[in-house]
C-alpha positions as CSV (number, residue, x, y, z in Angstrom):
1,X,18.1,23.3,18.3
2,X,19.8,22.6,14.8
3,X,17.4,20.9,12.4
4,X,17.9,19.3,9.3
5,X,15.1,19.4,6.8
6,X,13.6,18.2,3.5
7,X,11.5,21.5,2.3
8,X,8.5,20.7,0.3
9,X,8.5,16.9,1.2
10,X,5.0,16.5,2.4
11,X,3.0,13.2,3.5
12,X,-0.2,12.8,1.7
13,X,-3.6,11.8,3.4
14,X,-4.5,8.8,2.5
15,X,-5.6,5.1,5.0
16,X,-3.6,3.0,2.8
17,X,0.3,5.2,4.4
18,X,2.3,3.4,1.9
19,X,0.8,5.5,-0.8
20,X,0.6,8.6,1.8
21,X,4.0,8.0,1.0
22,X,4.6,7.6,-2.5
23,X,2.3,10.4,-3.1
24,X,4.4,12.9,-0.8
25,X,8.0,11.6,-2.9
26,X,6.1,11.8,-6.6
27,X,5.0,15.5,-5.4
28,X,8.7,16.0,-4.3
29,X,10.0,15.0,-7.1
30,X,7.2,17.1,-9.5
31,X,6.3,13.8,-10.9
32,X,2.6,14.8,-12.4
33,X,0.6,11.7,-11.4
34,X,-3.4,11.4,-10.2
35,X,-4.2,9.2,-7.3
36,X,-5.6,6.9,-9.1
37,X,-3.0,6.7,-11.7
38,X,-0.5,5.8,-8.3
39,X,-2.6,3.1,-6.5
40,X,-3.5,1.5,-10.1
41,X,0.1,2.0,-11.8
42,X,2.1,0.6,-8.7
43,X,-0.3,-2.4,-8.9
44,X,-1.5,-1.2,-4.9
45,X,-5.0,-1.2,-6.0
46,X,-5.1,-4.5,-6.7
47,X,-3.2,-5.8,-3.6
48,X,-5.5,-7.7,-0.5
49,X,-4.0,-9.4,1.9
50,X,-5.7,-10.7,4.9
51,X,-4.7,-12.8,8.3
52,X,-6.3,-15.3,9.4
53,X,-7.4,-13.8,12.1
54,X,-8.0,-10.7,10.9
55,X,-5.0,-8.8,12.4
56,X,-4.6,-5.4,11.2
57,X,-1.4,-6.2,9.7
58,X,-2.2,-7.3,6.6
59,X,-1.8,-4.3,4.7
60,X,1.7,-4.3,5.6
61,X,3.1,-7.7,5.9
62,X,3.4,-8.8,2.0
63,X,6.3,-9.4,-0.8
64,X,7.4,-6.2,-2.6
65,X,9.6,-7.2,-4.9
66,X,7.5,-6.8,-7.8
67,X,5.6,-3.5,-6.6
68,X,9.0,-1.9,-6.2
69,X,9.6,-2.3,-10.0
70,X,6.2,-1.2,-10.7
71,X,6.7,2.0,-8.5
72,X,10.0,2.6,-10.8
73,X,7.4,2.7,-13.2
74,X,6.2,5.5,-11.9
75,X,9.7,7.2,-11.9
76,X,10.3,6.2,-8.4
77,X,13.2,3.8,-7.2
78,X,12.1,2.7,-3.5
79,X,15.3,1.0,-1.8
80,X,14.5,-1.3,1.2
81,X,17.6,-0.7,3.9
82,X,16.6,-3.5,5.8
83,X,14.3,-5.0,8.8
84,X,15.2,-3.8,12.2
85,X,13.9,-5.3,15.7
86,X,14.0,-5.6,18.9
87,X,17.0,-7.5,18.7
88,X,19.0,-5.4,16.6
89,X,22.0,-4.5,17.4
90,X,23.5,-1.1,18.6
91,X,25.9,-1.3,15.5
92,X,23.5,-2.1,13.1
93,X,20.9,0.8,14.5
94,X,23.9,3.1,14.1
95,X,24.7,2.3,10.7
96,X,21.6,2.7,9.4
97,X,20.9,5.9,11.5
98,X,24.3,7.2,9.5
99,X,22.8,6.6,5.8
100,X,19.4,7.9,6.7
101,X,21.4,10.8,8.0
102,X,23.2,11.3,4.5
103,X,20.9,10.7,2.3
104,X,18.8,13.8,3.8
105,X,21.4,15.8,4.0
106,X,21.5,15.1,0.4
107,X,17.4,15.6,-0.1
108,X,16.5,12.6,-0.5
109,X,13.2,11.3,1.0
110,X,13.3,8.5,3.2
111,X,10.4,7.0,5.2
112,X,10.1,3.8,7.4
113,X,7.7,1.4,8.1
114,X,6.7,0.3,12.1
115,X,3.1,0.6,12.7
116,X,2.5,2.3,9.6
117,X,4.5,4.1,6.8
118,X,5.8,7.6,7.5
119,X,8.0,10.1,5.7
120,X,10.8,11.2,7.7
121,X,10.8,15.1,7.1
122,X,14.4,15.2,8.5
123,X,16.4,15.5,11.6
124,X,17.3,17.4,15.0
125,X,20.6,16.5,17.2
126,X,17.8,14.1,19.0
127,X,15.9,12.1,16.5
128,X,14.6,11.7,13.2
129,X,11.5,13.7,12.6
130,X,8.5,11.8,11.1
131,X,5.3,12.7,9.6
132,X,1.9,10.6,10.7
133,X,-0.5,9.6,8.1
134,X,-3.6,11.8,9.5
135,X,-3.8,15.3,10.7
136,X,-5.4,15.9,13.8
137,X,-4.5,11.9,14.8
138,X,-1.6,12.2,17.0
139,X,-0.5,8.4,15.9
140,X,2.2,6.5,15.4
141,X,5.2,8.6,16.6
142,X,6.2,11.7,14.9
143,X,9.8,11.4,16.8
144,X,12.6,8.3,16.2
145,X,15.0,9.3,18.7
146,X,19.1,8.2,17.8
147,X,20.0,4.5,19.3
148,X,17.1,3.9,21.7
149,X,14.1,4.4,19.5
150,X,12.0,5.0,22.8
151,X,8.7,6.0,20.8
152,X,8.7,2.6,19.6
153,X,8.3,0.9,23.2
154,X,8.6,-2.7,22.5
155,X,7.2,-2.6,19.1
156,X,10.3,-2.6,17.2
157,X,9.2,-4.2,13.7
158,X,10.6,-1.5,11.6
159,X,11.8,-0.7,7.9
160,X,13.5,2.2,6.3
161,X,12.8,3.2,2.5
162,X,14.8,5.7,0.4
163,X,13.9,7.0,-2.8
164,X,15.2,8.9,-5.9
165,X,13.5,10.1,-9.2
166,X,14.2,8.3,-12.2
167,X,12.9,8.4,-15.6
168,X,9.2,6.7,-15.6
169,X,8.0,3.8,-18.9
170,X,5.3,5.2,-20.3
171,X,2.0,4.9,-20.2
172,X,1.3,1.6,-22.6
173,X,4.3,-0.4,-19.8
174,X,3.1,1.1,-16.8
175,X,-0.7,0.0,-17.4
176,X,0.4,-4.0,-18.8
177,X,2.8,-4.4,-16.1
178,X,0.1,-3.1,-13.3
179,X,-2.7,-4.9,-14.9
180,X,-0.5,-8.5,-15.1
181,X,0.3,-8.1,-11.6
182,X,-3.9,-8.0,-10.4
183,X,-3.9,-11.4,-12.5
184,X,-0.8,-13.0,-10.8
185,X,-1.8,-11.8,-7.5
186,X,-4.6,-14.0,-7.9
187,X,-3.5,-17.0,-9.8
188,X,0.3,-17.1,-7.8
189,X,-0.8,-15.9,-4.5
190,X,2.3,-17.9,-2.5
191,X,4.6,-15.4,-4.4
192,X,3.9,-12.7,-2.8
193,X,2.3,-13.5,1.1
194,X,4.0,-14.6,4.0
195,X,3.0,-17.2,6.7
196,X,-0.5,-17.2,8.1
197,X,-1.7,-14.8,5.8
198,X,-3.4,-14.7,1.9
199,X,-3.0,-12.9,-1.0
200,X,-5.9,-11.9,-4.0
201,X,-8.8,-14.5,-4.0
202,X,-7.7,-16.6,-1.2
203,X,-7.8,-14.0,1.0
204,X,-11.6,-13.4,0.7
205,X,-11.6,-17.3,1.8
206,X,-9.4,-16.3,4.9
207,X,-11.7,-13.3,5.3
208,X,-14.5,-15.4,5.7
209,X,-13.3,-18.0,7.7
210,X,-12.0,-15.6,10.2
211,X,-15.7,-13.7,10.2
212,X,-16.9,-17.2,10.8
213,X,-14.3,-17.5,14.0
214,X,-15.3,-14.6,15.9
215,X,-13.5,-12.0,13.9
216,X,-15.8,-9.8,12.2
217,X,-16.7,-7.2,14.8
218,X,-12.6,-6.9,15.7
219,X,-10.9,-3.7,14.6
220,X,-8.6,-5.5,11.9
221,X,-11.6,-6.6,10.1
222,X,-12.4,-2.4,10.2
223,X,-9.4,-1.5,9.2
224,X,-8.5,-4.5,6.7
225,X,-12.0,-3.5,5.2
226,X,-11.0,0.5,5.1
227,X,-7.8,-0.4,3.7
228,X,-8.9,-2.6,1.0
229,X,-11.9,-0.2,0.0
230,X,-10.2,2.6,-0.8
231,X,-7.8,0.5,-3.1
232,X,-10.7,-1.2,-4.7
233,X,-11.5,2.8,-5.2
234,X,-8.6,3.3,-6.9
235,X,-8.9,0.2,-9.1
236,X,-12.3,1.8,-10.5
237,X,-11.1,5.2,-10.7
238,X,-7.1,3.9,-12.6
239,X,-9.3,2.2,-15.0
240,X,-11.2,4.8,-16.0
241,X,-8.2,6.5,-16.7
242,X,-7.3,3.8,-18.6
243,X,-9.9,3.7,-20.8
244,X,-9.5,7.9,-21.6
245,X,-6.2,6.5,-22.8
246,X,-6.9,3.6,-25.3
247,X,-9.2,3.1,-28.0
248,X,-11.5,1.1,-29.6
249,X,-13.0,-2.0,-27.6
250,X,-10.3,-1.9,-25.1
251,X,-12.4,1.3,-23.6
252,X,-15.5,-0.3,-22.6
253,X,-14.1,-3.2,-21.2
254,X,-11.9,-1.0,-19.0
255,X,-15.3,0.9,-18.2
256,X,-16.8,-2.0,-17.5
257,X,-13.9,-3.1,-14.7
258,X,-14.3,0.0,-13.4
259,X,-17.7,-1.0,-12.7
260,X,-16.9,-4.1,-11.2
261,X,-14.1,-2.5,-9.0
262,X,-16.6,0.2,-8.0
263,X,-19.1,-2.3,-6.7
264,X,-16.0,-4.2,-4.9
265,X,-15.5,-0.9,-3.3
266,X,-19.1,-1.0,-2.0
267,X,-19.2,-4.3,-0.7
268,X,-15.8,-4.0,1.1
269,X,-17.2,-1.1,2.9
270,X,-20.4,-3.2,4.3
271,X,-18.0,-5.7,5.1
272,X,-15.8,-3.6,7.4
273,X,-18.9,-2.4,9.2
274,X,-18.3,-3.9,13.0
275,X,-21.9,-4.1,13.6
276,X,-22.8,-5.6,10.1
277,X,-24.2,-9.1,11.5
278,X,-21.6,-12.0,10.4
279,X,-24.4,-14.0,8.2
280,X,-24.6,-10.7,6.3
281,X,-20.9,-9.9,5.9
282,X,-20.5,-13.5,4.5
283,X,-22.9,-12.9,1.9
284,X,-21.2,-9.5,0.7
285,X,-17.4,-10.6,0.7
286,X,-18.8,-14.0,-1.3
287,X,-19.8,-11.5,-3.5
288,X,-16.9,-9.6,-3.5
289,X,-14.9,-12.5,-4.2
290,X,-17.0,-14.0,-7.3
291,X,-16.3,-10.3,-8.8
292,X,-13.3,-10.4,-8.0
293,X,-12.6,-13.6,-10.1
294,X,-14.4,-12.5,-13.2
295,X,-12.4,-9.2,-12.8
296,X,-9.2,-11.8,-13.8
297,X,-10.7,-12.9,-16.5
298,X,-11.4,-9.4,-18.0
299,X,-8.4,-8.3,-17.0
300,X,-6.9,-10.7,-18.9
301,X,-9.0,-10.1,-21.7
302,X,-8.3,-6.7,-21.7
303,X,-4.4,-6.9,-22.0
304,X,-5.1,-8.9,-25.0
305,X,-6.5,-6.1,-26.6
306,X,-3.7,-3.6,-25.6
């Protein structure tokens, strides 16, 4: 069988796939960049969204406008082809089918976006190949077979992505830009969400409310949790690196959001616990949120130092 692939375009491990992503396309392109320096630079590590009922959704169902120009940041342009369903028609399947076709004959990475983000690696007479997120987890598909997209069964929710290297801002941009966008997340949240879910400090609220519903021991409360953790990670671990590249007072106060990011981390992960009682997972992701909010305030004092 004839197959058609990207060498050297490899998915990396991570829970939050978009990033999986981005980091396999940076590596592609040779683009030297830490993982922290990719959640916190594209502004992911400061991204929660949650649905009210706690559907495992939310780290895919947002705005993106404004994290695709801080991925191009990053030296990354991320193109959206377009949202594809269940209704779609045969055309419009082939169309897009075509360009993904040409653009990896052409080496360019693509990926799409169903149940969760995968490279496509490239392409047999049959389907498209994709990679999944985890190794040794045989989920979502790893096939997108031509017209029918079978593997997809009746969940047909899908986008596709390309990217291409271009030249990245540098370092001073890429940190006010990212660091701007944790503030407006929380002080503009209707930007950026779509119906029936919250963005930044109103999705702690949401959190709560749904933990209060029933929703706490569900596995979108797990995964939501896992999700969120590992950006809140990030967060701690970008700022860091931001203060090992400033000076003067700006350094500690980035320490100390590290700090604060760090202990989000820690919360988050008691809160996705599914047999954390509810009373107790209140009390944490209270706490996470009042961090949270005097986490805006330094962050906004810290760009007035940069």
């Amino acid at each position: 069988m004839v197959e058609k692939i990207i060498p050297g375009l490899k998915m990396s491990c991570y829970n939050t796939t978009l990033m999986g992503v981005l980091k396999g396309v940076t590596d592609y392109f040779q683009i030297p960049l830490t993982d922290a320096w990719l959640f916190g630079g594209s502004g992911h590590a400061f991204l929660i969204n949650v649905h009210e009922v706690l559907c495992p959704s939310g780290p895919y169902v947002w705005r993106r406008e404004t994290f695709y120009k801080l991925v191009k940041n990053l030296g990354v342009e991320m193109t959206d082809l377009g949202f594809y369903h269940s209704k779609s028609t045969a055309e419009e399947i082939k169309q897009v089918e075509a360009v993904l076709r040409k653009k990896i004959d052409a080496g360019t990475p693509c990926s799409l976006l169903n149940m969760e983000n995968q490279l496509i690696s490239g392409y047999n007479e049959k389907q498209f190949l994709a990679q999944q997120p985890w190794p040794k987890v045989d989920f979502p598909p790893k096939t997108l077979t031509f017209q029918t997209w079978e593997e997809l069964g009746k969940e047909i929710h899908i986008n596709f992505f390309t990217y291409t290297h271009v030249e990245k801002a540098d370092d001073r941009t890429t940190i006010k830009e990212s660091l701007n966008y944790a503030v407006d997340l929380a002080k503009n949240p209707a930007k950026y969400r779509h119906e029936h879910y919250s963005i930044g400090l109103e999705a702690y609220d949401t959190w709560i409310k749904a933990v209060e519903a029933g929703y706490g021991s569900s596995h979108g409360n797990w995964w939501n949790g896992t999700v969120w953790m590992e950006c809140r990670d990030m967060a701690s671990k970008y700022l860091t690196e931001i203060a090992s590249k400033t000076r003067g007072e700006t350094v500690e106060k980035a320490l100390n959001l590290s700090r604060q990011y760090g202990k989000i981390a820690n919360l988050l992960n008691q809160a996705r616990d599914k047999k954390f009682p509810d009373a107790e997972k209140i009390k944490v992701l209270q706490e996470a949120r009042k961090t949270e909010e005097e986490c805006m305030n330094e962050i906004q004092d810290l760009l007035n130092t940069l």
